[in-house]
Residue, then its C-alpha position, 0 to 999 in steps of 0.5 A: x155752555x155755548x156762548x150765542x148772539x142773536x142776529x135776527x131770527x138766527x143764532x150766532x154761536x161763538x164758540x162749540x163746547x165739547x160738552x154740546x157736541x157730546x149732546x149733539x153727537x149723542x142725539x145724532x147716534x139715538x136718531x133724535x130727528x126732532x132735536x137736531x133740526x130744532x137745533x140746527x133751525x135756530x143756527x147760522x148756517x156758518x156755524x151749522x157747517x162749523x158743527x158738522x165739521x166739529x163731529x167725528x167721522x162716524x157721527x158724520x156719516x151717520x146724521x147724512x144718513x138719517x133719513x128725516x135729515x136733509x142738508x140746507x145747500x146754504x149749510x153744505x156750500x160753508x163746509x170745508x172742501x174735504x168735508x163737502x169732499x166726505x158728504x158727497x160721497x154719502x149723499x144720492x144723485x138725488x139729493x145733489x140735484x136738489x141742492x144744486x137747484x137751489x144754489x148759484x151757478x158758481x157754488x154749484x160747479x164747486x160742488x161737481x167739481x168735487x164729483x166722481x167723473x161718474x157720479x158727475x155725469x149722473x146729476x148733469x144728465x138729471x139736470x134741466x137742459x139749461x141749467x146743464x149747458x151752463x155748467x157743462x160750459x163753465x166746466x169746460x174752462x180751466x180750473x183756474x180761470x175766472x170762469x169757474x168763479x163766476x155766477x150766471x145769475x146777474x142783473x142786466x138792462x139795456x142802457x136805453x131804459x128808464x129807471x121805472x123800467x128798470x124797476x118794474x123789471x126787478x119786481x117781476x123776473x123771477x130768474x134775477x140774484x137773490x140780492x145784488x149789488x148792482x146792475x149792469x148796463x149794456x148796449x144792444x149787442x149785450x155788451x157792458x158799457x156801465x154799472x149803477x148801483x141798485x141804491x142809485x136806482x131806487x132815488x132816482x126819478x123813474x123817469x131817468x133814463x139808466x144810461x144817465x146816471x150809470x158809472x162807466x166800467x172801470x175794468x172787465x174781467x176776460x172768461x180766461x183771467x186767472x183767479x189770481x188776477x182777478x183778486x188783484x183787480x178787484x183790489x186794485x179797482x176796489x170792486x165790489x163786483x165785476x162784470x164777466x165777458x167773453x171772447x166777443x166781449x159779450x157779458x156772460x156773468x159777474x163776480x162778486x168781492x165774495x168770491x174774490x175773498x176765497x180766491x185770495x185765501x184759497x191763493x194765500x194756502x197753496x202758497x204756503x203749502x208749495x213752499x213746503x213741498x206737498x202742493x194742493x194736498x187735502x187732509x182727506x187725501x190717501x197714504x198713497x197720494x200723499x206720499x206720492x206728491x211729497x216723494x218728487x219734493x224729497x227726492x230733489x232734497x235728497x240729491x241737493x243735500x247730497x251735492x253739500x255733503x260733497x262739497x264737506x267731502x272735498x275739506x276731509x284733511x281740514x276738518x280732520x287736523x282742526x276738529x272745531x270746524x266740524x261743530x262750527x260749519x253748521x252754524x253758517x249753512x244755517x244762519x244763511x239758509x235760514x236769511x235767504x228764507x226770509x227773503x224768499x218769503x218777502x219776495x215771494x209775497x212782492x211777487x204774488x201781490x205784483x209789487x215787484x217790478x222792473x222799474x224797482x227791481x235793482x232798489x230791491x235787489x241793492x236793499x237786500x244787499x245791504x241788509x245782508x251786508x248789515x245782518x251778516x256783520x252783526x250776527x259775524x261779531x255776537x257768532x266771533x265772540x262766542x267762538x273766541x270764548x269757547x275756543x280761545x282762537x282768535x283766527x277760527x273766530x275771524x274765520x267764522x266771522x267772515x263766512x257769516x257776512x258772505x254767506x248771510x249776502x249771498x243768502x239775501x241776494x239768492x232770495x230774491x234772485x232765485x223766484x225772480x228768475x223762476x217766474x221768468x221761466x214760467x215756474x211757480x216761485x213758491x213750488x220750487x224756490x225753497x229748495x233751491x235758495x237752501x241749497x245755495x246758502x248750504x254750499x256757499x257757507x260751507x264753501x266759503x267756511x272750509x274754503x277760508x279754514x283750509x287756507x288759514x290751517x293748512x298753509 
């Protein structure tokens, strides 16, 4: 049984079942038009998209291709990306174009940003001329600016109107936001110069002049921000909308809190995916591309583990006459790699949120110290003991113990060292941080373990 709550005259589905997917699907394959719009009908368009994504590839493409059956442009823009990716494949020029009309311009150059260059040129040249000028332009603007996050669609008066203008205005255009939040107030050059709330608006007198109850603008966002900038903007100015200007500081659009919670989940994945090596990569990508974008990665593990077997190579005589190092030396490489891996997440994050700054830097820095300090000493004695115990040498013990510390400071001070120093060089500190704070904790450890065995057993 599907669990579902009522929010007005939709459904809420809390939890899709393999036996109403079944049914679903079985519907679907009997071409059951009547069933599936009802169905759909009486659905959030979340959880619409959350059904179709739920569906077998197959039984995906057939539902598309039923004839009777059209996608609500409010279900297709809550697809994840692959499948939206999927379903454009299948859906006509057409059908893109009516879907495009009904949908902001942001969600709509989404949609072409996920077209063939073909299949793109195709639905913009069957556009309206305005509608196909604004998006061509919003295209025209790097994929990471905040330009391909904003809506064209805002609401705007001039500061000199009263509140009953403002009002009048509202009911009549027709071209204004479904819903907004706000309106903007500019000056007779179209640029902002405040914001007042649309509540605000309707308890004011309508004789009220706008620019008398408006809020100065704390912060506007530049066509060319990054993405990321400006999910930090709005966090840090707790916006619930902001105004969007171009190089003549002339308000072109606005991006809502919305769009910002996608940027920073969108921000929060890539991260996650570059640290382990496979970039931007889409589940529905090709064999061939994925392999393409984790060969690079690889490669330079390949060649850095290649530079730890050589350092091993150089203690052959140490490791030969004392055996018990061979089984003890991956336990510090690891316990440092995997120290310095912590860091590099906690500072990867600092990095990313803007926490990190020259004014802390050396407090941090000196923080990771004496936690490596501290962590190196405690895993040293529990690592000592265990090897006292199982060996009966009380030197490979202080050996061990030893390498442990150092390796466990130099694990936490590379950690952060490493993406600090990166990012100086105008390099992602996520994509390429990993392999190398790994490689450093490798060679350390095995440096510091066999280096201090080969004095202790060999002379």
């Amino acid at each position: 049984m599907t669990l579902v709550k009522s929010t007005g005259d939709k459904k809420v589905n809390l939890d899709f079942n393999k036996e109403f997917i079944n049914t679903f699907s079985e519907k679907i394959q009997s071409s059951d038009i009547k069933f599936i719009n009802q169905t759909l009908k009486d659905l959030h368009e979340a959880d619409v998209a959350n059904l179709i994504e739920n569906l077998s590839n197959e039984t995906r493409i057939k539902l598309i291709e039923l004839e009777e059956f059209n996608i609500d442009p409010d279900i297709f823009i809550e697809l994840n990306e692959s499948i939206q990716s999927e379903v454009l494949q299948l859906l006509s020029s057409e059908s893109i174009i009516n879907i495009i009309k009904r949908l902001e311009s942001d969600d709509s150059i989404k949609i072409l940003e996920n077209l063939e260059k073909n299949k793109k040129e195709s639905v913009l040249e069957k556009l309206p001329p305005k509608d196909k000028f604004l998006l061509e332009e919003g295209l025209s603007y790097p994929e990471d600016s905040a330009a391909r996050i904003m809506q064209r669609e805002f609401t705007a008066v001039p500061s000199n109107w009263s509140v009953g203008q403002t009002i009048d205005y509202l009911r009549e255009n027709k071209d204004l936001p479904k819903e907004f939040l706000e309106i903007f107030i500019v000056d007779n050059d179209f640029k902002p110069v405040g914001t007042v709330p649309s509540s605000r608006v309707l308890r004011t007198s309508r004789y009220s002049k706008m620019n008398s109850i408006m809020a100065e603008m704390p912060v506007l966002i530049s066509v060319n921000m990054d993405k990321e900038e400006v999910g930090h903007t709005f966090e840090s100015y707790n916006l619930v909308s902001a105004g969007v200007v171009n190089k003549d500081n002339k308000l072109v659009g606005m991006i809502t809190a919305d769009d910002v919670v996608t940027v920073v989940q969108e921000e929060a994945e890539e991260d996650v995916l570059r640290l382990a090596g496979v970039g931007d990569e889409e589940i529905t990508d090709s064999v061939i591309i994925k392999t393409k974008r984790r060969f690079n990665w690889l490669l330079l593990n390949l060649f850095t583990a290649l530079l730890a077997t050589w350092v091993i190579s150089n203690f052959g005589a140490s490791i030969e006459q004392m055996v018990a190092l061979a089984f003890l030396m991956p336990i510090v490489a690891s316990m440092g790699g995997n120290a310095g891996m912590q860091t590099l997440a906690v500072t990867i994050r600092a990095i990313a949120k803007k926490e990190l700054s020259a004014s802390n830097f050396n407090r941090v820095v000196g923080k990771e110290f004496i936690i490596g300090v501290l962590n190196g000493i405690i895993f040293a004695i529990i690592t000592a003991v265990i090897v006292h115990l199982w060996f009966k040498e009380i030197n490979l013990s202080l050996l061990i113990g030893v390498s442990m510390i150092l390796n466990m400071i130099v694990a936490g001070l590379f950690g952060i060292l490493v993406p600090v120093s990166l990012k100086k060089m105008n390099i992602d500190p996520a994509l390429a941080s990993s392999v190398f704070v790994t490689t450093i904790t490798d060679v350390i450890g095995f440096l510091s373990f066999l280096g201090l065995g080969s004095y202790y057993f060999l002379n």
